[in-house]
TORRO-697381 format. One line per field, with one value per residue (C-alpha): residue in three letters; chain; x, y, z. Coordinates in nm, 2 decimals, decimal comma, padded with zeros to 4 digits, m for minus. Layout:
! TORRO-697381
koldren = Ala	...;
firo = A	...;
c1 = X	...;
c2 = Y	...;
c3 = Z	...;
This chain:
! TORRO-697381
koldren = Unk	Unk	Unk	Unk	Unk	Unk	Unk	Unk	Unk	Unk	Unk	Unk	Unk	Unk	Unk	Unk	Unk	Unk	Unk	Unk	Unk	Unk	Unk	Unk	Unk	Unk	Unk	Unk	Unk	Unk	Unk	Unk	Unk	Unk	Unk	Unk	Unk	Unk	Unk	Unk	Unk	Unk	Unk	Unk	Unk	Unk	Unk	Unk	Unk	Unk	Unk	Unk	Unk	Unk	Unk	Unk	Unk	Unk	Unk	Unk	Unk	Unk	Unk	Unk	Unk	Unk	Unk	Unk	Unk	Unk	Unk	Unk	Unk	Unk	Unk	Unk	Unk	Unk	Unk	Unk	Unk	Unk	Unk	Unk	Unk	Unk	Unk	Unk	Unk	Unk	Unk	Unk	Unk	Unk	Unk	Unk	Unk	Unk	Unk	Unk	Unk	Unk	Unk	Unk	Unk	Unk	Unk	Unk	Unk	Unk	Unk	Unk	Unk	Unk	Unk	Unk	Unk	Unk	Unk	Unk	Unk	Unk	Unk	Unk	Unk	Unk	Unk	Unk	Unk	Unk	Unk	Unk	Unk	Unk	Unk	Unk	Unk	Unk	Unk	Unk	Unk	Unk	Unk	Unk	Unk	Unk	Unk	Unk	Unk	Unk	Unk	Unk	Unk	Unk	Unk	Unk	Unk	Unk	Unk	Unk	Unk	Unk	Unk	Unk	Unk	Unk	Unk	Unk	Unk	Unk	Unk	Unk	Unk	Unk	Unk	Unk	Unk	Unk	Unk	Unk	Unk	Unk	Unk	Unk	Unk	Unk	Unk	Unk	Unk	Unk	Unk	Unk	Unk	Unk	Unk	Unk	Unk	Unk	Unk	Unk	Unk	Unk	Unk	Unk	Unk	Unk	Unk	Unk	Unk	Unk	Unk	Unk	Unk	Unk	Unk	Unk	Unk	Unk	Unk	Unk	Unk	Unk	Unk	Unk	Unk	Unk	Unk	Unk	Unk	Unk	Unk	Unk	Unk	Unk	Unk	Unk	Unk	Unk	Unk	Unk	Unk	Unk	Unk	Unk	Unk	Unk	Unk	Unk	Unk	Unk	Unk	Unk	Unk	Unk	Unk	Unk	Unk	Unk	Unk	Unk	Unk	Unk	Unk	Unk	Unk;
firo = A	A	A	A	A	A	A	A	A	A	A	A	A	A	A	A	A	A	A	A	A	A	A	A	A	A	A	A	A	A	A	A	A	A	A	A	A	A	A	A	A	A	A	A	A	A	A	A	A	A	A	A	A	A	A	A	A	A	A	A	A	A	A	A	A	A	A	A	A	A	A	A	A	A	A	A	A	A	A	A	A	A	A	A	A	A	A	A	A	A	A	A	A	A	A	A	A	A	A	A	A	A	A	A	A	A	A	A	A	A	A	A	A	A	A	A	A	A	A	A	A	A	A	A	A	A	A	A	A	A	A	A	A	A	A	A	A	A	A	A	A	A	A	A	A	A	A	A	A	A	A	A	A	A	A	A	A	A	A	A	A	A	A	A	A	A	A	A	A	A	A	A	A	A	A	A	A	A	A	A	A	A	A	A	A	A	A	A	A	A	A	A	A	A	A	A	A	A	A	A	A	A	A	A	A	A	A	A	A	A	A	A	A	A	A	A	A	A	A	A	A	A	A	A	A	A	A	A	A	A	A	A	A	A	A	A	A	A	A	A	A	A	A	A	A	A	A	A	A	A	A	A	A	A	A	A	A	A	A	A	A	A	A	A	A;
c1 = 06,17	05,96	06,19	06,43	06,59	06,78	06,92	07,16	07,12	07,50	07,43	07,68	07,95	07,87	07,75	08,08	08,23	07,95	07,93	07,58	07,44	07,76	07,64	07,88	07,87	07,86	07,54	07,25	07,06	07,27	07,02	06,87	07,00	07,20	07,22	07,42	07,39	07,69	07,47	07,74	07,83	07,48	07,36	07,06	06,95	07,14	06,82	06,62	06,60	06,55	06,39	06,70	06,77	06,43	06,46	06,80	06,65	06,30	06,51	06,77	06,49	06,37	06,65	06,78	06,40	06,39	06,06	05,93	05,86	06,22	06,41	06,56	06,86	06,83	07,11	07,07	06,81	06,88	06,75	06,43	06,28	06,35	06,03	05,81	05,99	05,99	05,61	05,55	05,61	05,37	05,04	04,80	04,64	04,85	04,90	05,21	05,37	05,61	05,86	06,04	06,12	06,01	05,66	05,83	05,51	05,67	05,57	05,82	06,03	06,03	05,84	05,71	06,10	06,08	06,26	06,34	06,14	05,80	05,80	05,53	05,31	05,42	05,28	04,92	04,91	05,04	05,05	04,69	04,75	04,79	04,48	04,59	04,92	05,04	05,31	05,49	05,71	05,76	05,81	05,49	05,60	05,69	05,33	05,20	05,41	05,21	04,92	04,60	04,46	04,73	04,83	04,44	04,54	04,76	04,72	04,98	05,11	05,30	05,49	05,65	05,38	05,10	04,96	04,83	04,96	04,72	04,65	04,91	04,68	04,84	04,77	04,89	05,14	05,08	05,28	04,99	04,68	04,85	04,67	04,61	04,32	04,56	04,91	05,21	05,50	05,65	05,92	06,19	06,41	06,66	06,65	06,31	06,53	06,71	07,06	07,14	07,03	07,20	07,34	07,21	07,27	06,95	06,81	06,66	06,36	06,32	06,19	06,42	06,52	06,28	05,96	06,09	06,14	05,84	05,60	05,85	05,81	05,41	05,36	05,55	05,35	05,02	05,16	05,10	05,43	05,47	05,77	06,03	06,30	06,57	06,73	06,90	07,22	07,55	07,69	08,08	08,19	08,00	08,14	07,92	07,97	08,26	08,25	08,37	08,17	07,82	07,95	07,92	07,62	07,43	07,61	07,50	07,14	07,12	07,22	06,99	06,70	06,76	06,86	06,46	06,32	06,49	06,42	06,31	05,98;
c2 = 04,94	05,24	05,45	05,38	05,72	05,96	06,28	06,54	06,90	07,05	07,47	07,48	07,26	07,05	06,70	06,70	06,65	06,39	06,04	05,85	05,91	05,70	05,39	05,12	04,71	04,74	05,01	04,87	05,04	04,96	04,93	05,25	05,54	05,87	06,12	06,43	06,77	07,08	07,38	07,55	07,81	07,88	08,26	08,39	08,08	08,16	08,17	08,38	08,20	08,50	08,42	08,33	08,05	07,90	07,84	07,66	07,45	07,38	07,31	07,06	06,87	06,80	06,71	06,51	06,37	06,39	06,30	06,44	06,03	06,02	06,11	06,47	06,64	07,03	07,10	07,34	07,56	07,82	07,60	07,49	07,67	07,38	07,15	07,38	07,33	06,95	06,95	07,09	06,77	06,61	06,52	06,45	06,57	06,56	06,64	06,87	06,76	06,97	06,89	07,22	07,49	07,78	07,85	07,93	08,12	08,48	08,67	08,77	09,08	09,20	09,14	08,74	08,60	08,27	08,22	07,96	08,17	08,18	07,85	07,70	07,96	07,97	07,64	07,71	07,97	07,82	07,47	07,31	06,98	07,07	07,00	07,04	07,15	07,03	07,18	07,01	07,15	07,53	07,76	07,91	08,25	08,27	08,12	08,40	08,61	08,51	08,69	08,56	08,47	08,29	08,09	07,97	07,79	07,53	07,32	07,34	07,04	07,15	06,85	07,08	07,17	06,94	07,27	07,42	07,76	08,00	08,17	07,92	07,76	07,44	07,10	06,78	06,61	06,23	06,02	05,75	05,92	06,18	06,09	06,27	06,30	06,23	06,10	06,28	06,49	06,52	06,81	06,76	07,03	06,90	07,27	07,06	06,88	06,91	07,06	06,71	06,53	06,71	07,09	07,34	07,70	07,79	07,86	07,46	07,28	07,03	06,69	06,39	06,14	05,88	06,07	06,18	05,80	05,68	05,94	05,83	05,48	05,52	05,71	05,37	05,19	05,33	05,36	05,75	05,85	06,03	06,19	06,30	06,58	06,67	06,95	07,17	07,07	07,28	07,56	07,46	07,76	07,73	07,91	07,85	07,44	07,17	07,18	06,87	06,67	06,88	06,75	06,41	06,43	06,53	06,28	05,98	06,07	06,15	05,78	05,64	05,82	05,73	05,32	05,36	05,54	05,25	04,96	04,65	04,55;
c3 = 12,03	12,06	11,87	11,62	11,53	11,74	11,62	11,81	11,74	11,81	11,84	12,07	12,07	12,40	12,26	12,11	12,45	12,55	12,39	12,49	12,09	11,99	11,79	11,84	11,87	12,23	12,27	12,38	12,08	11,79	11,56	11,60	11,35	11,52	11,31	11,47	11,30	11,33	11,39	11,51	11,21	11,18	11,30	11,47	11,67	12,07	12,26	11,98	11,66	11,39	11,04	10,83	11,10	11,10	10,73	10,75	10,99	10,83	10,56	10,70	10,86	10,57	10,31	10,61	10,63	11,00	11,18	11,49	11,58	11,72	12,03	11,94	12,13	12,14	12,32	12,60	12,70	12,48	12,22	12,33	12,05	11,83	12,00	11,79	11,50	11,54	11,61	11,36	11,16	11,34	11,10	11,33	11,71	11,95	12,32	12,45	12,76	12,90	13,17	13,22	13,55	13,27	13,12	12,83	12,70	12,67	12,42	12,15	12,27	11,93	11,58	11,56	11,66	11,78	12,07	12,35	12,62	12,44	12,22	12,40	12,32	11,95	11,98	12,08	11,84	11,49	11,50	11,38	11,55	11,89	12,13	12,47	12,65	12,97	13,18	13,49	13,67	13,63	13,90	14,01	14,04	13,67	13,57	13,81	13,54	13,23	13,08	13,22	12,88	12,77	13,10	13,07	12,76	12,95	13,23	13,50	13,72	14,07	14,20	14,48	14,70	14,58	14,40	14,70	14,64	14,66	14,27	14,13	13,90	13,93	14,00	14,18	14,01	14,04	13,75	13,82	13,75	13,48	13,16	12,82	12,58	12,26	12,17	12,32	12,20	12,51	12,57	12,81	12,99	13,25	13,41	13,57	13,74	14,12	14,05	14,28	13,97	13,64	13,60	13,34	13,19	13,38	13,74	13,79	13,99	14,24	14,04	14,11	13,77	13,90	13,85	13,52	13,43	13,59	13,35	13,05	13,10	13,20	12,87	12,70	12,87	12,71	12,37	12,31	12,24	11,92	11,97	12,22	12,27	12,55	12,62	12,88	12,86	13,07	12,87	12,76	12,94	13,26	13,53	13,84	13,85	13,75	13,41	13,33	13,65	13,48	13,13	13,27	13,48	13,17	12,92	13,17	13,19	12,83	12,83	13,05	12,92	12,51	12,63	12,79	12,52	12,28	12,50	12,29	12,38;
C-alpha cells in the first residue's frame, strides 16, 4: 500500500462522532496502524497555535514517533496549522501541494504565532526542505489580498474560470498535465470543495470529489507522495447545516479518500 500509518488529530471533539479511522477485521486497511490523539485539553491551538502548544505537539510527534510519510487528520480548518508542523519531519526536498479555498499565507496578527490562516507562509519561510509550493483552488479575491512579494513565492492553480481572471495570477488547473519538480506533501482542505460535496466551518469552493481523487490517485500513480494530511472537517456545534447529515458527509469521504490512499498495489 502506499501508506501504512494513519493518525487522527482530535482538537475538537468531532472525529469522536465519525468512525472511517476504525481498524477492525472488516476495514479494507486492516493492516495499516491508526493512532488517534485527544488534543482536546490542550490550550492555545483554536485557529492560532501559541508557543506552549507548539511544544506539546512537537513533542507528542515525537515520543509517539509519528512521520510525516502517513495520512494525518487535522481536524477542521482551524487546525490547518498542523501541515507545518508535520512537514517539518520531512528530511529531504519536497514539493507543497495545497488543495484549499484559503491562501492561508497571512501574516501573523501578532509576534511570530503560528496560526491556521498564514501556515503556508510559515512554510516558505522556515522550513529548509521546501522547493516549490503549489496552491489549487483558492478564491482569487483573497490571493488578490496577499502581499505582492509573498504571493510571488507560490504558484496558483484556478480550476473555476480556467485562470483567466484578469491580475489573478493563476493558472489552469488540469489534473493531467499537473506535475511537480520533487516529491509531494500534499495538504488537503475540504473547504476546496463544493458545499454539494462535504460541509465545513469555513466559506467553501467549487471543486467536485472527482478531481480531488483523480490528482490523488495521479500523484500515486507517479510515486511522489511523501506525505498526506486532511482537514476541514464541520464544527460539532455547527449552526448553519444538519449537523449530523455534515457529520456524515465528512466521515464517508474521509473514508473513501484513506481506503485510496491505502489501496494495495
Amino acid at each position: 500500500m502506499m501508506f501504512d500509518e494513519v493518525s487522527v488529530f482530535n482538537f475538537s471533539g468531532i472525529y469522536d462522532e465519525e468512525s472511517f479511522y476504525r481498524n477492525d477485521k472488516g476495514s479494507s486497511f486492516c493492516n495499516a496502524v491508526v493512532k488517534k490523539f485527544d488534543l482536546r485539553e490542550m490550550s492555545g491551538t483554536n485557529c492560532m497555535c501559541d508557543d506552549a502548544a507548539v511544544d506539546s505537539i512537537r513533542r507528542l510527534l515525537s515520543d509517539e514517533k509519528v512521520a510525516a510519510g502517513g495520512v494525518h487528520f487535522i481536524d477542521s480548518g482551524n487546525y490547518h496549522y498542523m501541515s507545518a508542523l508535520l512537514t517539518q519531519l520531512l528530511k529531504e526536498p519536497f514539493s507543497l501541494v495545497v488543495l484549499d479555498h484559503h491562501p492561508d499565507m497571512q501574516p501573523p496578527m501578532f509576534g511570530d504565532i503560528l496560526s491556521c490562516g498564514g501556515w503556508v507562509l510559515k512554510v516558505l519561510e522556515e522550513n529548509e526542505f521546501v522547493r516549490d509550493v503549489h496552491i489549487i483552488g483558492a478564491d482569487e479575491k483573497l490571493v488578490a489580498l496577499l502581499d505582492p512579494e509573498d504571493a510571488s513565492k507560490v504558484k496558483f492553480y484556478d480550476f473555476e474560470n480556467g485562470g483567466d481572471e484578469p491580475g489573478s495570477g493563476a493558472v489552469s488547473f488540469d489534473v493531467e498535465s499537473f506535475k511537480t519538480d520533487y516529491p509531494v506533501y500534499l495538504s488537503i482542505d475540504k473547504d476546496v470543495l463544493s458545499r454539494k460535496e462535504v460541509v465545513t466551518n469555513w466559506d467553501q469552493g467549487d471543486m467536485d470529489c472527482r478531481q480531488l481523487f483523480l490528482l490523488v490517485k495521479k500523484l500515486m500513480a507517479q510515486g511522489k507522495l511523501l506525505g498526506v494530511d486532511v482537514c476541514g472537517e464541520c464544527a460539532p456545534d455547527q449552526e448553519d447545516c444538519d449537523v449530523a447529515a455534515a457529520i456524515s458527509g465528512n466521515d464517508a469521504f474521509n473514508r473513501q479518500i484513506l481506503e485510496l490512499l491505502l489501496e494495495e498495489d
